[in-house]
KOLDRENVEX-62656 format. One record per residue (C-alpha): residue in one letter; z, x, y; residue number from 1. Coordinates in Angstrom, 1 decimal. Each point is the difference from the previous one (the first is absolute). Example, Ala and Ser with C-alpha at 12.3 -4.5 7.8 and 13.67 -1.06 7.14 Angstrom:
2
setor res:A	zz:7.8	xx:12.3	yy:-4.5	n:1
setor res:S	zz:-0.7	xx:1.4	yy:3.4	n:2
END
This chain:
252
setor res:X	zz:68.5	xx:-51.0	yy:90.0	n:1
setor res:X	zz:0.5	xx:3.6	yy:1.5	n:2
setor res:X	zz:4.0	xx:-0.6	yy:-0.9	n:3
setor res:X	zz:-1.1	xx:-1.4	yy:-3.6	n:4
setor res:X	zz:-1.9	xx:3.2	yy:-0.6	n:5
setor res:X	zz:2.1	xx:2.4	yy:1.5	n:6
setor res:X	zz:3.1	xx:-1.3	yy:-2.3	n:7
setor res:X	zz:-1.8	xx:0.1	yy:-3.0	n:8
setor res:X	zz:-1.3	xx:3.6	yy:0.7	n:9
setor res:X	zz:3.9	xx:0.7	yy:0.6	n:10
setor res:X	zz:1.5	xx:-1.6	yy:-3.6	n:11
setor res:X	zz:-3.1	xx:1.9	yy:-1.6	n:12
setor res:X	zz:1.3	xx:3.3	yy:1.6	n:13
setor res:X	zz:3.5	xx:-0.8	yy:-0.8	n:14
setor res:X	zz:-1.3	xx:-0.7	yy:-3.9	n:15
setor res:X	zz:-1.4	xx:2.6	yy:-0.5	n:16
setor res:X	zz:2.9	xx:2.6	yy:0.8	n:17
setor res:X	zz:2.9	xx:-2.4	yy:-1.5	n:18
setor res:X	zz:-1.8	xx:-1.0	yy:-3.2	n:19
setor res:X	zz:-0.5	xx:4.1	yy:-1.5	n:20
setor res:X	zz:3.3	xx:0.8	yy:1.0	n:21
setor res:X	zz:1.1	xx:-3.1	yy:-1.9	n:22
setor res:X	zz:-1.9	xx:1.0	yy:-3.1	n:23
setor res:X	zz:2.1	xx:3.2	yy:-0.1	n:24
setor res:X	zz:2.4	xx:0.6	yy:-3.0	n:25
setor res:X	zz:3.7	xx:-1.0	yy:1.6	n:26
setor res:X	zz:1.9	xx:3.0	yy:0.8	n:27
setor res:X	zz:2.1	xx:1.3	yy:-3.1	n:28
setor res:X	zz:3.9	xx:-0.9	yy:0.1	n:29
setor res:X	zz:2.1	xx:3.1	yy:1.5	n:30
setor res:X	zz:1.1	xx:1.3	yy:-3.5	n:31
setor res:X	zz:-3.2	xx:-0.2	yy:-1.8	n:32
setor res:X	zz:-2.1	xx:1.7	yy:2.6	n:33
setor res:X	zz:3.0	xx:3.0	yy:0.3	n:34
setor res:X	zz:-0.8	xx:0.1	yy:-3.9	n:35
setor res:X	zz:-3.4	xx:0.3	yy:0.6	n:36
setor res:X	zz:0.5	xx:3.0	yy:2.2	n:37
setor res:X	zz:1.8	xx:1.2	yy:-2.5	n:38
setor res:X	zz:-2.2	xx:-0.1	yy:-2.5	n:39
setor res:X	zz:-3.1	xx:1.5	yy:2.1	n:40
setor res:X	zz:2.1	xx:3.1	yy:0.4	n:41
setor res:X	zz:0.2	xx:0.8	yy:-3.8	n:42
setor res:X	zz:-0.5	xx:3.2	yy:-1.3	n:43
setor res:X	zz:-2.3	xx:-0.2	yy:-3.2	n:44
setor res:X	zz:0.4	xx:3.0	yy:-2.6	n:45
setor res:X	zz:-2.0	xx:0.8	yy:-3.0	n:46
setor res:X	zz:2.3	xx:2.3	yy:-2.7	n:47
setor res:X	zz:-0.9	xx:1.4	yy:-2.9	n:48
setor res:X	zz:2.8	xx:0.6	yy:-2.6	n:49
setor res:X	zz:0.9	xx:3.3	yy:-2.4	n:50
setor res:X	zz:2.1	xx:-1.1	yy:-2.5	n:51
setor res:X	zz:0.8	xx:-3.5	yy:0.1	n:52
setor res:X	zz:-1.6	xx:-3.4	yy:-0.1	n:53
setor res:X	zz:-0.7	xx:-2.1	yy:3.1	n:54
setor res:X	zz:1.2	xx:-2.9	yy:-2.3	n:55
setor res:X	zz:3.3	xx:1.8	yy:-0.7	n:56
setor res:X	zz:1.4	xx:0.4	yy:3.7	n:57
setor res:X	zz:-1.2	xx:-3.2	yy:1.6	n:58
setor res:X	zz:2.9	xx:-2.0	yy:0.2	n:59
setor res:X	zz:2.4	xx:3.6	yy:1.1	n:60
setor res:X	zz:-2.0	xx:0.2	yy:2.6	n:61
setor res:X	zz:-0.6	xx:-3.5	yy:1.3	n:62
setor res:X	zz:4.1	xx:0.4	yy:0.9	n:63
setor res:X	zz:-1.6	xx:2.2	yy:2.8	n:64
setor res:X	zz:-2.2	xx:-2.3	yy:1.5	n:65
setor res:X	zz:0.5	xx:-2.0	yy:3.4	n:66
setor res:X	zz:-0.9	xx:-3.2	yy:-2.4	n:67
setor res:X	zz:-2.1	xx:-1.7	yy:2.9	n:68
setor res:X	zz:-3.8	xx:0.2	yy:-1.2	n:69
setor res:X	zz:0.4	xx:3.4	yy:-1.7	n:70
setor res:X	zz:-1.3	xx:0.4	yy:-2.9	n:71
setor res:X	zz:0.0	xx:2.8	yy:-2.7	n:72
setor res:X	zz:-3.3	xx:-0.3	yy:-2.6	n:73
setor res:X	zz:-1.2	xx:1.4	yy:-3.3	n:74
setor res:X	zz:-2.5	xx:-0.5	yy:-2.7	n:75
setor res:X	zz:0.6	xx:1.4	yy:-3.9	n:76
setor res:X	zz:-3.4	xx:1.0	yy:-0.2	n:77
setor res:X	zz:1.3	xx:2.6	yy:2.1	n:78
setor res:X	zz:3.5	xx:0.2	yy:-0.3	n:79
setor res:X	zz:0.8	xx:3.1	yy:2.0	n:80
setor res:X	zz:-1.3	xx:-1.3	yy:3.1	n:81
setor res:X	zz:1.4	xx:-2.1	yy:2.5	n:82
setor res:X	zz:-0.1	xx:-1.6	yy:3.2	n:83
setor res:X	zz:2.7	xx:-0.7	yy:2.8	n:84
setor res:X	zz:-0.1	xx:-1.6	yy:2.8	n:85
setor res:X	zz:3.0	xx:-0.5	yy:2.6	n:86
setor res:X	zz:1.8	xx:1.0	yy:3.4	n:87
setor res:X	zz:-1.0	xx:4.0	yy:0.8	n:88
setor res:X	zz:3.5	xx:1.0	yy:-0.2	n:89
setor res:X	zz:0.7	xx:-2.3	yy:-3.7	n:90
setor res:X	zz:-2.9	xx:1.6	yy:-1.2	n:91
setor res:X	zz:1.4	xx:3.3	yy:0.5	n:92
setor res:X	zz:3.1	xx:-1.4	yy:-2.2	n:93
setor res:X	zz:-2.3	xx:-1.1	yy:-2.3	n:94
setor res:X	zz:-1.8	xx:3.2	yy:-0.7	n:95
setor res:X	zz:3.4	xx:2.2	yy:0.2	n:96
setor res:X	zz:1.1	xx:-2.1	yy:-2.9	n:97
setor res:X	zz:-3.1	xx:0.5	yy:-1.6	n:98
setor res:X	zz:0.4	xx:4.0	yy:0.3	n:99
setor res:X	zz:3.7	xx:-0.5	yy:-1.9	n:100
setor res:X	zz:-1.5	xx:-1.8	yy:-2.4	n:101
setor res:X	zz:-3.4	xx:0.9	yy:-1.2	n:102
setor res:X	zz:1.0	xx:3.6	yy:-1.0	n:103
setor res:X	zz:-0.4	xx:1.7	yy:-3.4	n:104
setor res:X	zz:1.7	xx:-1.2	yy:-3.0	n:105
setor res:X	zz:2.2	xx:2.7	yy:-1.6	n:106
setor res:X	zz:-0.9	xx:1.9	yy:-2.6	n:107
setor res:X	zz:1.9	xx:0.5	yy:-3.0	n:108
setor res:X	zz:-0.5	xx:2.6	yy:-2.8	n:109
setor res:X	zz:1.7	xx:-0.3	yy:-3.4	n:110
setor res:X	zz:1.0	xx:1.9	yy:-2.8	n:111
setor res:X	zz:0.6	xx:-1.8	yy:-3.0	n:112
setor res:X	zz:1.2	xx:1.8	yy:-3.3	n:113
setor res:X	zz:0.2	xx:-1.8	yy:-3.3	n:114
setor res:X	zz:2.4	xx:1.3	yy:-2.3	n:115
setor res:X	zz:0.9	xx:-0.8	yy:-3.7	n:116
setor res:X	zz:3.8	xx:0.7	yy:-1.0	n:117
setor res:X	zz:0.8	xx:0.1	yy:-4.0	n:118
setor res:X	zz:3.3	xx:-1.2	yy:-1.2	n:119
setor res:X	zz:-0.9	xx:2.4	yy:-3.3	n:120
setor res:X	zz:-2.1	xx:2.6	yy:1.1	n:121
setor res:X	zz:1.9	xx:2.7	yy:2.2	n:122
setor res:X	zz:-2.9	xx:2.2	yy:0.6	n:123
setor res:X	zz:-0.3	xx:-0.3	yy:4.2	n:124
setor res:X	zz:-3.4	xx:1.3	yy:1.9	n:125
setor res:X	zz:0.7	xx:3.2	yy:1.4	n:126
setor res:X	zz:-1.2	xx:-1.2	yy:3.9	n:127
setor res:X	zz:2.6	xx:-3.0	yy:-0.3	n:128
setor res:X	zz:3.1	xx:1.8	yy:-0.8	n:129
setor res:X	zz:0.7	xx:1.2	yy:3.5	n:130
setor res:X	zz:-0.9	xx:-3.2	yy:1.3	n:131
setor res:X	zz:3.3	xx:-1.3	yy:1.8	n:132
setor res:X	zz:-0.8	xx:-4.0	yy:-0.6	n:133
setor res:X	zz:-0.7	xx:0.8	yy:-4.1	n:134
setor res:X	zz:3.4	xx:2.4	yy:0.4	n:135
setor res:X	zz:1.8	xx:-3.2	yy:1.2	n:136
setor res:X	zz:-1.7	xx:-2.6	yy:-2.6	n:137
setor res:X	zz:1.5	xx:2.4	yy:-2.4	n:138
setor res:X	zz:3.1	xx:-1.2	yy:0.9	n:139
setor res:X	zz:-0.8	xx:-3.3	yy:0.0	n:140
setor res:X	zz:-2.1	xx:-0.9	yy:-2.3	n:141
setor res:X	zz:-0.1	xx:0.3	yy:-4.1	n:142
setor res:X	zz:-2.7	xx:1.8	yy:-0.2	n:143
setor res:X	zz:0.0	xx:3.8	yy:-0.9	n:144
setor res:X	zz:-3.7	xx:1.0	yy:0.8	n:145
setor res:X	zz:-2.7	xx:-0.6	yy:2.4	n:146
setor res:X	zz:-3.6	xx:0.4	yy:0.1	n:147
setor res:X	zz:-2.6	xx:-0.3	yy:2.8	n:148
setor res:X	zz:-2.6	xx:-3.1	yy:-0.9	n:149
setor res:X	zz:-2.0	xx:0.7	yy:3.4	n:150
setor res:X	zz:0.1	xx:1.1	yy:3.3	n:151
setor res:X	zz:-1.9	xx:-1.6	yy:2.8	n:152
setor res:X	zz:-0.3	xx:-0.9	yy:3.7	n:153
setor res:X	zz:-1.0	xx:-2.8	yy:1.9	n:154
setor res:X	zz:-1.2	xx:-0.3	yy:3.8	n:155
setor res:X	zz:0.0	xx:-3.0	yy:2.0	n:156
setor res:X	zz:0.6	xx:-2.2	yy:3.3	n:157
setor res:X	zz:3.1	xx:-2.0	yy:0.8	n:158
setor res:X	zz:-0.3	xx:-3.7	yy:-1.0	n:159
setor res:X	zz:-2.9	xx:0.5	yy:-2.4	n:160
setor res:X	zz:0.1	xx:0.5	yy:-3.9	n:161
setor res:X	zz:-0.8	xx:2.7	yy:-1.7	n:162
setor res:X	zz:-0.4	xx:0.0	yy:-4.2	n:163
setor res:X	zz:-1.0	xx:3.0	yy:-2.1	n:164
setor res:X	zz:-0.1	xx:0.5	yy:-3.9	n:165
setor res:X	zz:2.0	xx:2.7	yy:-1.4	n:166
setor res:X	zz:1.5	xx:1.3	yy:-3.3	n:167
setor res:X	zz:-1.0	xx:1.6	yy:-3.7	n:168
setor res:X	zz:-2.7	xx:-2.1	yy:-0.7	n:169
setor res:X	zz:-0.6	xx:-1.8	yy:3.7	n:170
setor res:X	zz:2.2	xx:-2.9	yy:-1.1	n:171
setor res:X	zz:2.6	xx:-0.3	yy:2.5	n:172
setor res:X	zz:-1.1	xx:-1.7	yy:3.4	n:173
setor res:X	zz:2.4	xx:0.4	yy:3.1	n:174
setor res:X	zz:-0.3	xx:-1.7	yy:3.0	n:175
setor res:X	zz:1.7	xx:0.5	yy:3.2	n:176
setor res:X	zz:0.2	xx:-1.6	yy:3.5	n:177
setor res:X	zz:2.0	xx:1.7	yy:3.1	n:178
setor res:X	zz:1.6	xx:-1.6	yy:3.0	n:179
setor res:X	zz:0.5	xx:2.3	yy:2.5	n:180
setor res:X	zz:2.3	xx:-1.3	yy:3.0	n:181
setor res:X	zz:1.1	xx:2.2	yy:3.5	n:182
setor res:X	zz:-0.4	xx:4.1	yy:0.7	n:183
setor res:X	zz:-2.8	xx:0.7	yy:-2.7	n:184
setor res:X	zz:1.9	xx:3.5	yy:-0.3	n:185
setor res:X	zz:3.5	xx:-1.7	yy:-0.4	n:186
setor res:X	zz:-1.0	xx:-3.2	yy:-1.8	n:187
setor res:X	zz:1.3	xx:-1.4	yy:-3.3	n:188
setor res:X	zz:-3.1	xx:-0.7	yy:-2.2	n:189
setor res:X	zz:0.5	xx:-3.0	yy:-1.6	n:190
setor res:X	zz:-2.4	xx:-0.3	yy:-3.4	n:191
setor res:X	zz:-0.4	xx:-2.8	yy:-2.0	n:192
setor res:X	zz:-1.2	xx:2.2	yy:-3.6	n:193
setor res:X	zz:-0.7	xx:-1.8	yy:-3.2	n:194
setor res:X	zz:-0.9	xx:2.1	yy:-3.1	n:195
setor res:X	zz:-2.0	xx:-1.9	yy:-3.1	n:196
setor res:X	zz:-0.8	xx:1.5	yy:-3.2	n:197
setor res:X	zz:-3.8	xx:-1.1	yy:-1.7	n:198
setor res:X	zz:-0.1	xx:-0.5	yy:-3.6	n:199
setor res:X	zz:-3.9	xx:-0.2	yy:-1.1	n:200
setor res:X	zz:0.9	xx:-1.7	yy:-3.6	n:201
setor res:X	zz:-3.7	xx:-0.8	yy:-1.1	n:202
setor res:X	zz:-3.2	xx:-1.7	yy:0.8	n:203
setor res:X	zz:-1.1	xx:-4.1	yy:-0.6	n:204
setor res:X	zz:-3.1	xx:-0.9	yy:0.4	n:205
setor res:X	zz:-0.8	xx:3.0	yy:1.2	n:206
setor res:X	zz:2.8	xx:-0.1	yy:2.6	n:207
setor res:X	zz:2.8	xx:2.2	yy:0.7	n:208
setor res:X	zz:3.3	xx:-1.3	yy:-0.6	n:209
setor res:X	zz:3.2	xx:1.8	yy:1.5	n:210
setor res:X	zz:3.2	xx:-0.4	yy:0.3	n:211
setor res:X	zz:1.5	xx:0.6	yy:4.1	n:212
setor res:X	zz:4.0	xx:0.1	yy:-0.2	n:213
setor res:X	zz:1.4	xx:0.3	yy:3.3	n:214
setor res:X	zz:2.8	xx:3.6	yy:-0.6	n:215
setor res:X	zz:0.9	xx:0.3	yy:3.8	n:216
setor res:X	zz:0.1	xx:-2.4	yy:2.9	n:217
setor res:X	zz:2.5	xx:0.9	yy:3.1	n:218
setor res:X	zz:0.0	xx:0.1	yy:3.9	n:219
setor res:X	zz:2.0	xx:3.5	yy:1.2	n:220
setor res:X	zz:0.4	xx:1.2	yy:3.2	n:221
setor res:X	zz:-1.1	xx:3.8	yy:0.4	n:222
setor res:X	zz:0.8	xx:2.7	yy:2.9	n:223
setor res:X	zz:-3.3	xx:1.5	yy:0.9	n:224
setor res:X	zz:0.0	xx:3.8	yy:-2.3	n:225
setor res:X	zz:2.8	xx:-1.5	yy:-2.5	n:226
setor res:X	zz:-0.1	xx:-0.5	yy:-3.7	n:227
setor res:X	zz:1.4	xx:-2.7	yy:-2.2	n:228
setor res:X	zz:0.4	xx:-1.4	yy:-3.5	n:229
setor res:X	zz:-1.8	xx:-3.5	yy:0.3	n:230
setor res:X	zz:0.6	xx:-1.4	yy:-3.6	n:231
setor res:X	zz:0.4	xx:0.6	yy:-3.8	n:232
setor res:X	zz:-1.5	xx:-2.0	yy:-2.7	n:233
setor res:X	zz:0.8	xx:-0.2	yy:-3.6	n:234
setor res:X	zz:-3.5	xx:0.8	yy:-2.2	n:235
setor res:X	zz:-0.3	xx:-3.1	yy:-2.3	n:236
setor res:X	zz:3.7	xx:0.0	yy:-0.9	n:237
setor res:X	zz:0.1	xx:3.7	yy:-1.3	n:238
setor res:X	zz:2.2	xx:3.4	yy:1.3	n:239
setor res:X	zz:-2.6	xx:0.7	yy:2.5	n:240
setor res:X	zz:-0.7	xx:-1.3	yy:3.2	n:241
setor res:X	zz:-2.2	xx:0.3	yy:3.4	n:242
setor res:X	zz:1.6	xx:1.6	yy:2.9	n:243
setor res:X	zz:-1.8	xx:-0.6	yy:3.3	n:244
setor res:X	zz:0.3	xx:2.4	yy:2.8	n:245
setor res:X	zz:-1.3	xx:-0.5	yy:3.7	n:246
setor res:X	zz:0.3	xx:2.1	yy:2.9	n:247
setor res:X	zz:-1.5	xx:-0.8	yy:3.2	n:248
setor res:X	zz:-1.1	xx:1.5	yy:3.5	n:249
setor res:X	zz:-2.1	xx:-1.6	yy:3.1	n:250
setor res:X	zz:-2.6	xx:2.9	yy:0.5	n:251
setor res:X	zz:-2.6	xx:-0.1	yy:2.8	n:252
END
């Protein structure tokens, strides 16, 4: 009876030290606990953009990431911040490509002049005969005189589109979008302009109704501080036309 009791004490014992240490998650296979380590040695970074979108550089960057549970997160509600998460030292990749990119767009500052040239009229603005590009449309062109419509100039970023009313009477609208690409100081400006002209022939119902005929549309590529003919257009058929010119310069 003393045995009996004795073995039974002794399986109970035994039990009770097996049976928790059965009960225990199995031991992870060598490569997922290795990427486990891994991923408890992450650095975590919050970053808060400048200039561009969080949206806008995601997929550059992920080509910086180790891929194995990192993760790089944003919202659009708030677009210029975001959230990385990777080895310390891709991390450090990831925010010295961050630093290349998220820097100020360039600024671009033109001067447009709109000039009228007469195939009849001779008579020439005083401030335009010395001007070299109207000396060599002289040459070039039929007409004998030019007069300046209006002057004006317009400021804006690289990439984004800037539109502004000028002429007489208001009615011409120009619209212009750089692209700046390398040195900001060396670059080529390339503009995408379009130049429309708005006829306002009456009212219907109350409503306006106009007339928009498209004058100018071209893409030219500008040194920063040059100056350039972008286009000439006929005046409804007659011996005058439009004469658009554009200089531009990336300013601070």
């Amino acid at each position: 009876m003393k045995r009996t009791t004795i073995a039974l004490l002794a399986l109970a014992f035994t039990l009770a030290i097996v049976m928790p240490a059965l009960a225990e998650d199995p031991a992870p296979a060598p490569g997922q606990q290795a990427q486990a380590d891994e991923t408890k040695n992450y650095r975590t970074e919050i970053v808060k953009l400048k200039y561009v979108r969080a949206q806008d550089i995601t997929a550059v960057l992920y080509n910086y990431t180790s891929r194995k549970g990192a993760h790089i997160q944003s919202n659009t509600n708030m677009p210029h911040i975001m959230t990385i998460s990777d080895t310390p030292e891709n991390v450090e990749k990831i925010l010295a490509a961050i630093r290349e990119i998220d820097v100020k767009p360039a600024d671009v500052l033109y001067t447009v002049q709109l000039v009228l040239g007469s195939e009849a009229d001779a008579t020439t603005d005083a401030e335009l005969k010395s001007d070299p590009i109207v000396k060599e449309l002289s040459k070039l062109l039929r007409f004998k005189g030019y007069t300046l419509l209006d002057a004006t100039l317009v400021r804006t970023v690289n990439m984004d589109n800037a539109e502004v009313k000028f002429g007489p009477k208001a009615e011409f609208t120009l619209e212009l979008r750089p692209e700046v690409a390398g040195d900001a100081r060396l670059s080529v400006i390339k503009t995408n302009v379009r130049l429309t002209r708005v006829e306002h022939l009456g009212f219907s119902e109350d409503k306006p109704i106009t007339n928009v005929t498209r004058l100018i549309e071209s893409t030219l590529n500008i040194k920063s501080g040059d100056r350039t003919v972008v286009g000439v257009s006929k005046l409804d058929g007659g011996d005058k036309g439009l004469i658009l010119i554009i200089s531009a310069k990336i300013v601070d």
